[in-house]
VMD Tcl script that draws the C-alpha trace (Angstrom):
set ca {
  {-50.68 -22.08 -1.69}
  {-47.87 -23.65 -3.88}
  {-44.33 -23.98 -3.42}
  {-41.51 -23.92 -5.91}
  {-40.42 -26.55 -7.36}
  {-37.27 -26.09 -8.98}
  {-33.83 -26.89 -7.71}
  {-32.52 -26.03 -11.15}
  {-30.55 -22.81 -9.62}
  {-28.87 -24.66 -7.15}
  {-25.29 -25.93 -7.99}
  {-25.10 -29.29 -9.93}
  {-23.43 -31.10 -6.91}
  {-26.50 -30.31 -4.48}
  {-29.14 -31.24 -6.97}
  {-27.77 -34.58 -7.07}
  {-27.23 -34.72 -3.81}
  {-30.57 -33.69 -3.06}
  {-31.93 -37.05 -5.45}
  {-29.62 -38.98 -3.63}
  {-30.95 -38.37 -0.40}
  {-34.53 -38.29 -1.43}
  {-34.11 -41.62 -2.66}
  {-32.43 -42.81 0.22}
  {-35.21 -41.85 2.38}
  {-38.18 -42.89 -0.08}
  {-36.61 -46.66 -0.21}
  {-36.09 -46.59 4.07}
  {-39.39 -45.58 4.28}
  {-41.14 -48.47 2.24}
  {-38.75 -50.75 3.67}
  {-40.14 -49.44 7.24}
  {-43.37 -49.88 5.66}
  {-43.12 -53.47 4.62}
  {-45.38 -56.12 6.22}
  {-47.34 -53.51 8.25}
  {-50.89 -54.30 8.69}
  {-52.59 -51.78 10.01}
  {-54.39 -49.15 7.51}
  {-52.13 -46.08 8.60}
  {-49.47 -48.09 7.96}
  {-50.07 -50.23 5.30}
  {-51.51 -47.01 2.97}
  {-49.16 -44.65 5.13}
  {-47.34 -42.32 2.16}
  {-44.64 -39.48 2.19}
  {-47.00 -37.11 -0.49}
  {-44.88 -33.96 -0.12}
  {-41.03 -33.90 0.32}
  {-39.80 -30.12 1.32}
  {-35.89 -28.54 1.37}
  {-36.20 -25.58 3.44}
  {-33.91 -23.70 5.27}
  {-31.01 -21.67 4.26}
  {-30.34 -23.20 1.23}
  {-33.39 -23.32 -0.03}
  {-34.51 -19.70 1.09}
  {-31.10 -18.22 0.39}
  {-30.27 -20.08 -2.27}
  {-26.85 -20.42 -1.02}
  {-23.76 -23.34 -1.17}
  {-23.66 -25.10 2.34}
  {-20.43 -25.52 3.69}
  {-18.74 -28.81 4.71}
  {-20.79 -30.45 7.94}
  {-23.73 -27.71 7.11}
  {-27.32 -29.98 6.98}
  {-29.91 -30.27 4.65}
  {-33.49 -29.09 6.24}
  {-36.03 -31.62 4.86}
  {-39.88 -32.10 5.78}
  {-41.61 -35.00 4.56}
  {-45.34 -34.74 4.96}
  {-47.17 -37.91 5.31}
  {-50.78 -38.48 4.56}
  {-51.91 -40.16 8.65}
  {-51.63 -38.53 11.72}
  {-50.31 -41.58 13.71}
  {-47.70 -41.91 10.80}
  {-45.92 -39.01 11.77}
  {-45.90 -39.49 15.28}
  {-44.38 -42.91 14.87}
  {-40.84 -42.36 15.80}
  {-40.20 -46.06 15.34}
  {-40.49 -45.84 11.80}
  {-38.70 -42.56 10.96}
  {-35.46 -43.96 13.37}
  {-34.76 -46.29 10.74}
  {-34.95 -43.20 8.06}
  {-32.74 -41.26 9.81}
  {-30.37 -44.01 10.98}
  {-29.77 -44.87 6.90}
  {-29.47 -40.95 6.17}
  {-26.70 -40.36 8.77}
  {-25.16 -43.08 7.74}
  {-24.52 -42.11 4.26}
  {-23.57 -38.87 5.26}
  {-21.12 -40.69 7.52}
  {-19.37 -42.88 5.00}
  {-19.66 -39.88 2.16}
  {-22.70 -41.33 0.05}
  {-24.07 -38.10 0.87}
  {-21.68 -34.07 1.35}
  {-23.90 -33.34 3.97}
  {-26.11 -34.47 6.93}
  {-29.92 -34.25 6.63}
  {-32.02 -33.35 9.39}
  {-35.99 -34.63 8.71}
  {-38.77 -33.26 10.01}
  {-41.93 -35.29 9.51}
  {-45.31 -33.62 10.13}
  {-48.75 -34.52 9.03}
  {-50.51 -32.74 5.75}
  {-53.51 -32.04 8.23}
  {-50.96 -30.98 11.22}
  {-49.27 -28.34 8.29}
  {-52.65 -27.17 6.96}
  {-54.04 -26.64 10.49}
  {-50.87 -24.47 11.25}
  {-51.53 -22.73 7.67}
  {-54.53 -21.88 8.66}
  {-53.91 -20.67 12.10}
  {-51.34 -18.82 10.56}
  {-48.10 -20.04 12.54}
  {-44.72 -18.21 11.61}
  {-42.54 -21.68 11.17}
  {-45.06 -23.43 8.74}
  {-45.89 -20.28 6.23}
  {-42.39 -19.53 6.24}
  {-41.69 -23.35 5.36}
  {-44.01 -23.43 2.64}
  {-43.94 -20.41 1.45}
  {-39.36 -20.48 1.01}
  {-39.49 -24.30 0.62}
  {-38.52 -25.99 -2.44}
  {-40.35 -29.23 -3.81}
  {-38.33 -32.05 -4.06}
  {-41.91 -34.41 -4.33}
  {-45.25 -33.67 -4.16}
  {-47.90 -36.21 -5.05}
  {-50.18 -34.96 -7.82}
  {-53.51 -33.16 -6.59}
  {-51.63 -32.25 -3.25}
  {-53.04 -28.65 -1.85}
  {-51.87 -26.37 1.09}
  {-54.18 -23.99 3.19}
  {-53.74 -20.66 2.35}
  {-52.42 -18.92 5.44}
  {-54.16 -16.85 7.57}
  {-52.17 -13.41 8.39}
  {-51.57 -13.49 11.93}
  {-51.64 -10.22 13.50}
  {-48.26 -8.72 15.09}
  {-49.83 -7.95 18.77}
  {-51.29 -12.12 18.22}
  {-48.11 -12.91 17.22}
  {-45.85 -10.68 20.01}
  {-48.42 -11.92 22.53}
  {-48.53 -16.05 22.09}
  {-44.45 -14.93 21.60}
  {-44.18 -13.59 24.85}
  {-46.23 -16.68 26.79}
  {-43.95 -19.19 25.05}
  {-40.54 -17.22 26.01}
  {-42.23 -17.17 30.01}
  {-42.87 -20.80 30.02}
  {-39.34 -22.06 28.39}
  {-37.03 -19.36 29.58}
  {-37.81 -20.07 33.28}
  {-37.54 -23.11 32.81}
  {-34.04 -23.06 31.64}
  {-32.87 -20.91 34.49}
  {-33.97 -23.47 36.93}
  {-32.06 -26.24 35.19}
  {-29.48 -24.35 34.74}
  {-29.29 -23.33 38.53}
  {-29.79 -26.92 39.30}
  {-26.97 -27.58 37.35}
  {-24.64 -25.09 39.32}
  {-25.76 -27.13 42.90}
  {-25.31 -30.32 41.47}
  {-21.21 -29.19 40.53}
  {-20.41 -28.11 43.95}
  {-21.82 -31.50 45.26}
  {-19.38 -32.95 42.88}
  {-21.79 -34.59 40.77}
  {-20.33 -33.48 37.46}
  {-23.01 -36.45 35.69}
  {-26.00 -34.94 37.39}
  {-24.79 -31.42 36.74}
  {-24.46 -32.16 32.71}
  {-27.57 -33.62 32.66}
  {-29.27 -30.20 34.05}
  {-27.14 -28.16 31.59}
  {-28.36 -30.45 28.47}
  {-31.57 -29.70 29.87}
  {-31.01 -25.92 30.39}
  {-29.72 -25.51 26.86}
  {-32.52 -27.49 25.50}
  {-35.49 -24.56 27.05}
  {-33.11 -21.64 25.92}
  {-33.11 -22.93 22.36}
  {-36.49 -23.51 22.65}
  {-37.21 -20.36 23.84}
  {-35.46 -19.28 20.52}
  {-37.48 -21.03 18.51}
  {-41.06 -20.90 20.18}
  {-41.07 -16.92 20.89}
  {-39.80 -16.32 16.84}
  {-41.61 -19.03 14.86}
  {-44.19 -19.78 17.57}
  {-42.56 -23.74 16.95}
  {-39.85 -25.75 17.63}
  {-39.41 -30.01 17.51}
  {-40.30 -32.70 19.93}
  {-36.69 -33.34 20.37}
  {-33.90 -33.61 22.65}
  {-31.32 -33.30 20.16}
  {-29.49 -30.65 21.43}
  {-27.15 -30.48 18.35}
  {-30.35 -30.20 15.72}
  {-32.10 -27.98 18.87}
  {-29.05 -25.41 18.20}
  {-28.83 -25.64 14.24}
  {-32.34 -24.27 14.37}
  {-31.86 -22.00 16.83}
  {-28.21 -20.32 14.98}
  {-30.26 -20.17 11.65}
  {-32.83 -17.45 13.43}
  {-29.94 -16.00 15.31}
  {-26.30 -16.24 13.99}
  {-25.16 -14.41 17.61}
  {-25.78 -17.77 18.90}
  {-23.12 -18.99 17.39}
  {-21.09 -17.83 20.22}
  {-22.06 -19.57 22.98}
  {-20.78 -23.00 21.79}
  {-17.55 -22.38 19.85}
  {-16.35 -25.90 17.89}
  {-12.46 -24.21 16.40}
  {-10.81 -26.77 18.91}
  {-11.04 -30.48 20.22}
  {-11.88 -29.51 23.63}
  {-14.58 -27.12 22.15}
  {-16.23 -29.82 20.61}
  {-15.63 -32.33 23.00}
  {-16.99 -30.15 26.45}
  {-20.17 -29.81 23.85}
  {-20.41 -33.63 23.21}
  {-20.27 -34.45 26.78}
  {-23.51 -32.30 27.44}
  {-25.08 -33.40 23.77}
  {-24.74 -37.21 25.16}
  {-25.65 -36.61 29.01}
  {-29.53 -36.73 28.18}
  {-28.81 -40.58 27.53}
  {-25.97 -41.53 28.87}
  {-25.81 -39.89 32.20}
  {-29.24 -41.40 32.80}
  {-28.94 -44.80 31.88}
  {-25.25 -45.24 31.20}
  {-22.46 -46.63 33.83}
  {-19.56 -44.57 32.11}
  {-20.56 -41.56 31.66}
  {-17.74 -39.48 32.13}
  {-17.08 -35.57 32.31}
  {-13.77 -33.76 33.57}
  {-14.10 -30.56 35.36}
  {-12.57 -28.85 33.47}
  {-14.90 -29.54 31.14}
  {-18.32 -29.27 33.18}
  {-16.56 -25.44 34.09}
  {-16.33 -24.47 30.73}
  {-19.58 -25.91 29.99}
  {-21.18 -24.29 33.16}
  {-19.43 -20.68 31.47}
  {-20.94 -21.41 27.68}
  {-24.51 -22.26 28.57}
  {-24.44 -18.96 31.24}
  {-23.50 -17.07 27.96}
  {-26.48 -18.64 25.63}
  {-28.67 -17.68 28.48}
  {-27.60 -14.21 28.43}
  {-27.88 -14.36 24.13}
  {-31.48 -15.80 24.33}
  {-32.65 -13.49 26.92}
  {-31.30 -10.29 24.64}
  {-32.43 -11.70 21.31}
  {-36.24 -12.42 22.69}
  {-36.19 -9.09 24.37}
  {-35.27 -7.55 21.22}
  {-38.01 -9.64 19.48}
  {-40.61 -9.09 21.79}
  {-40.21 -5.64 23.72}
  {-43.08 -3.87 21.49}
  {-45.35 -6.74 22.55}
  {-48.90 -5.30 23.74}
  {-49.40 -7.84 26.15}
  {-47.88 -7.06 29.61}
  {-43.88 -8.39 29.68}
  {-43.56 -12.06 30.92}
  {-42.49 -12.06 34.46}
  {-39.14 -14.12 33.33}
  {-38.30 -10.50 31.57}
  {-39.11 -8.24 35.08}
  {-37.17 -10.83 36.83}
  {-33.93 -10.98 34.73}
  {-31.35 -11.17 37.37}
  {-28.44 -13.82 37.04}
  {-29.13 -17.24 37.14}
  {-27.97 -18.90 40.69}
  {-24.60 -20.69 39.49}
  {-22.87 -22.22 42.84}
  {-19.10 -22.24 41.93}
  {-17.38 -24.70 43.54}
}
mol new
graphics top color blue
foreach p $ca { graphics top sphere $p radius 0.5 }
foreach p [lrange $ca 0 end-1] q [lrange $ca 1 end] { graphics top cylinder $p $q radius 0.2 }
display resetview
């Protein structure tokens, strides 16, 4: 299987944004590199370097504060996992979208070449759609992908279906959590619950369509992802106004900060309209995987028989 490799359509601006930011992450990764003894380290590459995403499959001109969708693939397992290393990478990439080296922000994904041609092979949505829309910004020479194996729609409604169950439910106990924690008037505790709620519904998103989503508790790059399968998202976290974004910050930064921090701060009028919007995405995730997954062969997952609102104490 082989990608394309040519950014040549895309507007001159991008393509040398696109070098800019490869190089910026090449040069963090061999200074993350440097002195490292052991072998996965020390001979540790990036051999493939992969836009995907809407600009690459769409071909389209992101607009101001839209990301780039990059997947390095390294040659070790361990490499990848290594979240030490690639905070560095993604520290130096934020910060020249920050201070306008770079138009937009990048969000990496960094996966193994045997982790993507496993997934190739087992035919996973996410990865065959990756490579197979991608764009090749580097690929070391010699470098081959699996050829995918077609996965069969009742496989494919049926592994959806388990993944919805086990992230969906989830979500509605967080998310009821969340509501008993408010009327205690523990607005900190009650954040935290609704960062975690939102985190299972967009993972119920992404794990019931692509049958993947990211070991992360970003809940900013968790929604991205989500919006990009499902622009009726969009609607549960409108950013037009300050408060908007602000209410949305609060529960972005709870996983942290109302965990470890002493500050931590959240009005009530913000946890309300927070407590309103995530009720909302539930309500969006539960009709977009029911629409996705209703013809599924397997029996229904018993979060679907048992769709009945979430319990939301209001204060």
């Amino acid at each position: 299987m082989t990608p394309r490799a040519d950014i040549g359509h895309l507007p001159a601006p991008i393509q040398r944004e696109l070098h800019r930011a490869a190089s910026i992450l090449f040069e963090t990764f061999a200074e993350a590199m440097r002195g490292r003894l052991s072998d996965q380290y020390r001979t540790g590459r990036i051999i493939a370097l992969i836009l995907h995403g809407p600009l690459a499959e769409h071909q389209c001109d992101p607009a101001p504060g839209d990301a780039l969708h990059m997947l390095a693939i390294v040659n070790h397992p361990r490499l990848a996992r290594s979240e030490r290393n690639w905070r560095l990478v993604r520290d130096r990439l934020r910060r020249a979208s920050l201070f306008g080296e770079i138009a937009h922000p990048v969000r990496l994904t960094v996966a193994s070449l045997d982790r993507i041609n496993r997934a190739l092979g087992a035919g996973v949505p996410h990865f065959v759609t990756l490579i197979a829309g991608g764009i090749v910004l580097y690929r070391m020479e010699g470098l081959r992908f699996e050829t995918p194996r077609p996965m069969s729609m009742s496989e494919r409604r049926a592994r959806g279906c388990a993944e919805f169950d086990r992230w969906y439910r989830r979500g509605n106990d967080f998310l009821s959590g969340a509501g008993f924690y408010r009327t205690q008037g523990n607005g900190p505790m009650a954040a935290l619950l609704l960062h975690q709620a939102c985190e299972h519904y967009y993972q119920s998103v992404l794990w019931s369509i692509s049958l993947h989503g990211p070991r992360s508790h970003a809940l900013d790059d968790l929604r991205e992802r989500a919006e990009i399968l499902d622009s009726r998202l969009h609607a549960a976290w409108p950013r037009e106004t300050p408060f908007e974004r602000r209410a949305f910050g609060c529960i972005r930064r709870a996983y942290v900060e109302a965990r470890y921090g002493h500050g931590y701060r959240i009005t009530p009028q913000e946890l309300a309209w927070a407590m309103e919007r995530v009720a909302l995405l539930r309500q969006l995730v539960e009709t977009i995987c029911l629409e996705r997954l209703s013809d599924c062969p397997e029996p229904m997952p018993e979060a679907f028989a048992q769709a009945a609102p979430c319990f939301i104490m209001q204060p």
